[in-house]
ChimeraX commands (.cxc) that place a marker at each C-alpha (Angstrom):
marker #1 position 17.59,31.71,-7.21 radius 0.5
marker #1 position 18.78,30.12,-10.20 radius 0.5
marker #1 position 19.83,31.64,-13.37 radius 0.5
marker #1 position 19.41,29.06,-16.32 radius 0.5
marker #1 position 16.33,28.42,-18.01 radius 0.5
marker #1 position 15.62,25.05,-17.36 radius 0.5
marker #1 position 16.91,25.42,-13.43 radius 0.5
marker #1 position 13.97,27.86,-13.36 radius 0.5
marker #1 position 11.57,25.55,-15.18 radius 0.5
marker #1 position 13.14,22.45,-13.13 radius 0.5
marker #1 position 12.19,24.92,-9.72 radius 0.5
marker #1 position 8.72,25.62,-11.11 radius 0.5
marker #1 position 7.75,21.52,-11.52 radius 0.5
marker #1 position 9.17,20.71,-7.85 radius 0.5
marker #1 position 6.69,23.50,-6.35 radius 0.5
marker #1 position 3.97,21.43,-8.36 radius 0.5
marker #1 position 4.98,17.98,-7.39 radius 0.5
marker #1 position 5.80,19.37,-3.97 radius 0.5
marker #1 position 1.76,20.30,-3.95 radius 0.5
marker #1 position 0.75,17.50,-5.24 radius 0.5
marker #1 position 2.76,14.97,-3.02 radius 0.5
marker #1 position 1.52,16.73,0.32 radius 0.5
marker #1 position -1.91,16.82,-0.67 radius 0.5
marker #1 position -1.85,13.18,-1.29 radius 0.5
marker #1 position 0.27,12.21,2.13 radius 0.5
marker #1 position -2.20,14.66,4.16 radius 0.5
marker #1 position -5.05,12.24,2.48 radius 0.5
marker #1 position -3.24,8.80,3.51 radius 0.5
marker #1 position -2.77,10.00,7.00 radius 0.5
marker #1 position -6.57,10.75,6.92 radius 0.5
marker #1 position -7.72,7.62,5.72 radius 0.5
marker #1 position -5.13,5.99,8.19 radius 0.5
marker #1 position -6.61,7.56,11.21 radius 0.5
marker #1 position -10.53,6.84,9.64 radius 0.5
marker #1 position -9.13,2.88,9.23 radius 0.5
marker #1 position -7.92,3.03,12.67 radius 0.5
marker #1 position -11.34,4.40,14.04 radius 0.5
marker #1 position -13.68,2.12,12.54 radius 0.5
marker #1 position -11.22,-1.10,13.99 radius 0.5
marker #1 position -11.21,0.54,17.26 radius 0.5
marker #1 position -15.24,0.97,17.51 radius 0.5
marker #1 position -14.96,-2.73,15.75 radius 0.5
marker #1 position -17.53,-1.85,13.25 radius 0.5
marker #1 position -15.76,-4.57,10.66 radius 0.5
marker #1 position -18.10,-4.48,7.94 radius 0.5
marker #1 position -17.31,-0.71,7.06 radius 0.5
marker #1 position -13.64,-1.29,8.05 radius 0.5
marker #1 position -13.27,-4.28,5.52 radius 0.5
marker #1 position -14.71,-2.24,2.35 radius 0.5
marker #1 position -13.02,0.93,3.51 radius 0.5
marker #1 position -9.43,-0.98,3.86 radius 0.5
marker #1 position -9.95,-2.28,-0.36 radius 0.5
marker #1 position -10.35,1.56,-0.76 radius 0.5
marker #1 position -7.16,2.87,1.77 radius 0.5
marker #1 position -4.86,0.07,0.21 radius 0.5
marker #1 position -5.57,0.87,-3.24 radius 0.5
marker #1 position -4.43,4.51,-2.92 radius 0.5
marker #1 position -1.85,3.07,-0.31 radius 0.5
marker #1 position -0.68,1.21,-3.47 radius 0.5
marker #1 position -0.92,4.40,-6.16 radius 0.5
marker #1 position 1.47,6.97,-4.16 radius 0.5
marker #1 position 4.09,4.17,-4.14 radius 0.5
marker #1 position 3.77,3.26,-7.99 radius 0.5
marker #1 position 4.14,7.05,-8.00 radius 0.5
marker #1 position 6.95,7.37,-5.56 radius 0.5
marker #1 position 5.42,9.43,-2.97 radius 0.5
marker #1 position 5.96,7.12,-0.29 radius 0.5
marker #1 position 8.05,3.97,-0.21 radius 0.5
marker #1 position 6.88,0.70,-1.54 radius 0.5
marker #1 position 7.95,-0.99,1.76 radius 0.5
marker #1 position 5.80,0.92,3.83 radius 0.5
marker #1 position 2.82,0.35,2.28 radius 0.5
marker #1 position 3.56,-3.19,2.22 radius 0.5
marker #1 position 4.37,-2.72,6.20 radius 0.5
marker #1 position 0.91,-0.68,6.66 radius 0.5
marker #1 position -1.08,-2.89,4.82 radius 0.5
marker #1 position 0.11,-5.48,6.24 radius 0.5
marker #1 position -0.37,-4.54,9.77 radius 0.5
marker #1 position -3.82,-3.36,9.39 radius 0.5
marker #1 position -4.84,-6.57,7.14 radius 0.5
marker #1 position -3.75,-8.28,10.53 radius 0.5
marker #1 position -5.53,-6.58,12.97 radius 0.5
marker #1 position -9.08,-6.67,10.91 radius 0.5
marker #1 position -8.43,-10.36,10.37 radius 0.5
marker #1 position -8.03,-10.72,14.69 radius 0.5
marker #1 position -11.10,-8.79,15.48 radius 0.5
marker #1 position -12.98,-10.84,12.78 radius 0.5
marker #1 position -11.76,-13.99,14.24 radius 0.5
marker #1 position -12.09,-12.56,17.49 radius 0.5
marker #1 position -15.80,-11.73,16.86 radius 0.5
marker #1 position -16.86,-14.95,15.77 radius 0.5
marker #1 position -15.60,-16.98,18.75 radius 0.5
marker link #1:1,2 radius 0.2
marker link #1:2,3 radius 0.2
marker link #1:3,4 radius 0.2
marker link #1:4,5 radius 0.2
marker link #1:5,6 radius 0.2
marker link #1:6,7 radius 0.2
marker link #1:7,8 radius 0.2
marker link #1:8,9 radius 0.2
marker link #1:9,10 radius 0.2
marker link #1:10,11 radius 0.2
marker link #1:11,12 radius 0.2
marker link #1:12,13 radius 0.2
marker link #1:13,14 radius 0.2
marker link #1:14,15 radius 0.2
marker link #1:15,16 radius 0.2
marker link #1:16,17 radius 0.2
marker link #1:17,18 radius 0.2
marker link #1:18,19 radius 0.2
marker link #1:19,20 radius 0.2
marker link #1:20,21 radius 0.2
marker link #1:21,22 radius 0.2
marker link #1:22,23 radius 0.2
marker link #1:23,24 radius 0.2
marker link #1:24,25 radius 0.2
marker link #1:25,26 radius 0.2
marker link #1:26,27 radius 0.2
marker link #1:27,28 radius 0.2
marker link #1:28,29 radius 0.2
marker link #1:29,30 radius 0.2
marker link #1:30,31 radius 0.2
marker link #1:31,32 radius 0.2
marker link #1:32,33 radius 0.2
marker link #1:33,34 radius 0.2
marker link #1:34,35 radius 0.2
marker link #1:35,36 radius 0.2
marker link #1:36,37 radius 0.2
marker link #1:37,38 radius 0.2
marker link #1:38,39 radius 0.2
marker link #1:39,40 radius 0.2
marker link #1:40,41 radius 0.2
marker link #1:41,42 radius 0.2
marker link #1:42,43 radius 0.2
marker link #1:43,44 radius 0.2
marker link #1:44,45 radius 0.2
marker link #1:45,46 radius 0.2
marker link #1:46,47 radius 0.2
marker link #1:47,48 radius 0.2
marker link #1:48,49 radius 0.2
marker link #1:49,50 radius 0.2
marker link #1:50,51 radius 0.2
marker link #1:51,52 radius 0.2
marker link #1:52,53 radius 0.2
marker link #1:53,54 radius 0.2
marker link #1:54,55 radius 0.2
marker link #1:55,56 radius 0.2
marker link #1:56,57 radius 0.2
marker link #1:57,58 radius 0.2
marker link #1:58,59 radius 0.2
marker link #1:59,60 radius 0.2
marker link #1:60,61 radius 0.2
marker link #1:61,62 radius 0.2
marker link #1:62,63 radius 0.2
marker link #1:63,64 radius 0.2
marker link #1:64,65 radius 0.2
marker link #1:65,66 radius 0.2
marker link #1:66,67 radius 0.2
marker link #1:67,68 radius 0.2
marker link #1:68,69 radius 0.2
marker link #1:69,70 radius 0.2
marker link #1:70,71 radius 0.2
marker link #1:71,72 radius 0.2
marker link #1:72,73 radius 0.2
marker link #1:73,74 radius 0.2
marker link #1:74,75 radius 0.2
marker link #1:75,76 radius 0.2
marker link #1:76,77 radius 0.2
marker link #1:77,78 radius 0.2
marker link #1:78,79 radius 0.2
marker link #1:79,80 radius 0.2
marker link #1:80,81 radius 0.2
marker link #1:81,82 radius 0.2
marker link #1:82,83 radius 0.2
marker link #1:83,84 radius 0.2
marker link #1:84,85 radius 0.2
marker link #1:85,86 radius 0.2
marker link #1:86,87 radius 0.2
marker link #1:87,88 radius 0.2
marker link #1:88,89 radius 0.2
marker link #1:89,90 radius 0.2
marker link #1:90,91 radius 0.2
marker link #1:91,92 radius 0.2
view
């Protein structure tokens, strides 16, 4: 436990952020699994709106430092390919 004053108050702001962080992580990995869904049932429409939405916050946790900025340029990336494939895909 610690013994200063600002140790204490320095414990007490982690716990916060702590909260904070996972509750935004446990809502990524939701909206990742959701993306993934609507590509795999290839209902593109829904998938292309829903992806401006998912990148956005994708985009806010790393300004924020919750997850790293190279990640969510990997993710975004990744899934920006694979909705662009089935859309070509689709049309041919």
């Amino acid at each position: 436990m610690p013994t200063r004053k600002s140790a204490i108050k320095d414990l007490k702001k982690n716990k916060i952020k702590h909260t904070r962080n996972k509750a935004v992580r446990s809502e990524l990995k939701t909206r990742d699994k959701t993306m993934k869904a609507l590509l795999g049932e290839k209902k593109l429409d829904e998938a292309k709106s829903y992806l401006k939405t998912y990148i956005t916050k994708l985009d806010k946790a790393a300004s924020k430092k919750i997850i790293h900025k190279k990640k969510v340029s990997r993710k975004s990336s990744r899934l920006m390919k694979k909705l662009n494939s089935l859309t070509s895909a689709s049309t041919t």
